[in-house]
C-alpha positions, 0 to 999 in steps of 0.5 A, a space after each residue: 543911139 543918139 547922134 548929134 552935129 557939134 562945134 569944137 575947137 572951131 570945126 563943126 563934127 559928126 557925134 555919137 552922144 553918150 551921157 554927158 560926153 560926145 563921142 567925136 566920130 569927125 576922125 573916122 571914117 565914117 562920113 562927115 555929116 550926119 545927113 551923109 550919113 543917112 545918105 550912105 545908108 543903114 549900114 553906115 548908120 550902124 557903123 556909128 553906133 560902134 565907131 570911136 573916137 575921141 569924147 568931148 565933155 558936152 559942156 565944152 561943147 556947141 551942140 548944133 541942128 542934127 541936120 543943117 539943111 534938111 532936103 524937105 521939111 514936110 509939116 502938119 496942121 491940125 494933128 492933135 484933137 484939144 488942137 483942132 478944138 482950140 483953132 475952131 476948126 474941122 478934124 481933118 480927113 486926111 493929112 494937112 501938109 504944108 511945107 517949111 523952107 530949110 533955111 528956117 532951121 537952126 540949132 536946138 539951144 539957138 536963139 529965135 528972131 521975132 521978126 521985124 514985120 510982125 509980133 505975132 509969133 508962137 510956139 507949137 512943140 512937135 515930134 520929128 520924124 527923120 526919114 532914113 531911105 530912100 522911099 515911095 508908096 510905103 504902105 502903113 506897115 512897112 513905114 518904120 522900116 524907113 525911118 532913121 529916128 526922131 528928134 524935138 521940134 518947135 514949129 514956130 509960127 508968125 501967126 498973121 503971116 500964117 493965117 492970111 493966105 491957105 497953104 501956111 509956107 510964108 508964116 512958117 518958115 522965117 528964118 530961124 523958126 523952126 529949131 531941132 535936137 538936140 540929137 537924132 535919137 535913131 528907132 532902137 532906142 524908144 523900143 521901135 515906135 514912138 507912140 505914147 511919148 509925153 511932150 512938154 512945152 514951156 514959156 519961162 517955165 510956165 506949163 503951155 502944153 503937155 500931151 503924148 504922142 498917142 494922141 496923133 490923129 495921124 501918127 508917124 506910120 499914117 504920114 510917111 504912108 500919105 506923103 510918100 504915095 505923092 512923091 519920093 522921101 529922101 534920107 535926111 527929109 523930116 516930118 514935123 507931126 503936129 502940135 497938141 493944144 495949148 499954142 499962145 496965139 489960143 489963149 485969152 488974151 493971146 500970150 504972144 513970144 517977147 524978146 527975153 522969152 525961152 522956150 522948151 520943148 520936152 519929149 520922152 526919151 529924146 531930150 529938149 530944145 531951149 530957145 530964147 527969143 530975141 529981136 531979129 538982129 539988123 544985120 539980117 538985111 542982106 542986099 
């Protein structure tokens, strides 16, 4: 089951996406959004996976973020080996967790703003994890029992404002930065686990990374095993795992995100996100 967040005819609805049409799930009783659906439980998520509605040709329609304002955007540092190698840096021992704000989030066909205080912007294409209960000290086994589906990331990066303090939250979560979709593709439709999926991110259709999914250090179980021994994941909480070799910001020179840049993130069996990127507008100054 693929299930999308869509704006139609001026409302923003809950969606069930089959081919090339959504099937609009806003006139039924299930509920409205998709994170009160996760909420409602797994019962009312299987629900969705039969329910009927109405279809909308996708291309009539806006497909936006899965889920809006994620509860916790929990994100990993130094998850792919070629990674770790190109930043110069140790394989960790344990997880290298930092958080990005909710705010970040937008749409999977959005535009990206390069900030006004900073040209250092990058890309890292990630696997996302959404969680699906309510859970804490999931052992390593039983962490695909909490898990709703996955969606494609892009962990985008302000790399300065990244890399001048430890724990990475300021350079990560400017707004805009941190794109998801274009669906919720639950764990039935990849056969249960989401090892050996291809990742693909291109800049202008120029190959920047291609890994797969089974070259994690630590895979989706590890994380939902490490993060929920500390604290309580929630339905609607994503785990953005990591991203492989191949950042813009590694390269020599560097090739940095420009206004006019569109970036795509591709996963096996999840679909893609395609950004471009434009100069953050002047009507982000809120006073």
């Amino acid at each position: 089951m693929r299930l999308v967040t869509f704006t139609h005819s001026g409302s923003t609805r809950l969606g069930r996406l089959e081919g090339d049409e959504i099937v609009d799930l806003g006139g039924s009783s299930l509920p409205v959004s998709l994170l009160a659906l996760l909420e409602a439980g797994p019962d009312a998520l299987a629900s969705a996976g039969s329910a009927d509605g109405p279809r909308v040709a996708l291309p009539e329609a806006r497909l936006e973020a899965p889920i809006a304002r994620p509860p916790k955007i929990l994100a990993v540092g130094l998850n792919y080996a070629d990674h770790v190698a190109e930043a110069g840096m140790e394989t960790p021992k344990v997880p290298m967790i930092f958080n990005k704000q909710s705010t970040a989030v937008v749409g999977p066909f959005d535009p990206i703003h390069r900030p006004k205080v900073s040209h250092l912007l990058d890309y890292e294409g990630e696997l996302a994890v959404v969680i699906g209960k309510r859970c804490r000290h999931v052992p390593r086994d039983r962490a695909h029992e909490v898990i709703a589906g996955y969606m494609v990331s892009n962990d985008v990066s302000v790399r300065d404002w990244q890399l001048r303090v430890p724990t990475f939250t300021m350079g990560k979560s400017f707004d805009t930065h941190c794109p998801l979709g274009p669906a919720l593709v639950t764990v039935d439709e990849i056969g249960g686990s989401p090892s050996g999926l291809g990742l693909l991110t291109t800049v202008n259709g120029e190959e920047r990374q291609r890994s797969n999914t089974k070259e994690l250090i630590f895979d989706c179980f590890d994380l939902v095993e490490h993060l929920s021994t500390a604290f309580t994941l929630e339905p609607g909480d994503v785990i953005s795992t990591g991203t492989c070799g191949g950042v813009g910001g590694a390269m020599k020179p560097p090739k940095w995100l420009v206004p006019g840049d569109v970036v795509r993130v591709e996963f096996d069996g999840l679909g893609a996100i395609e950004n471009s990127v434009i100069e953050e507008p002047e009507d982000t100054v809120v006073i």
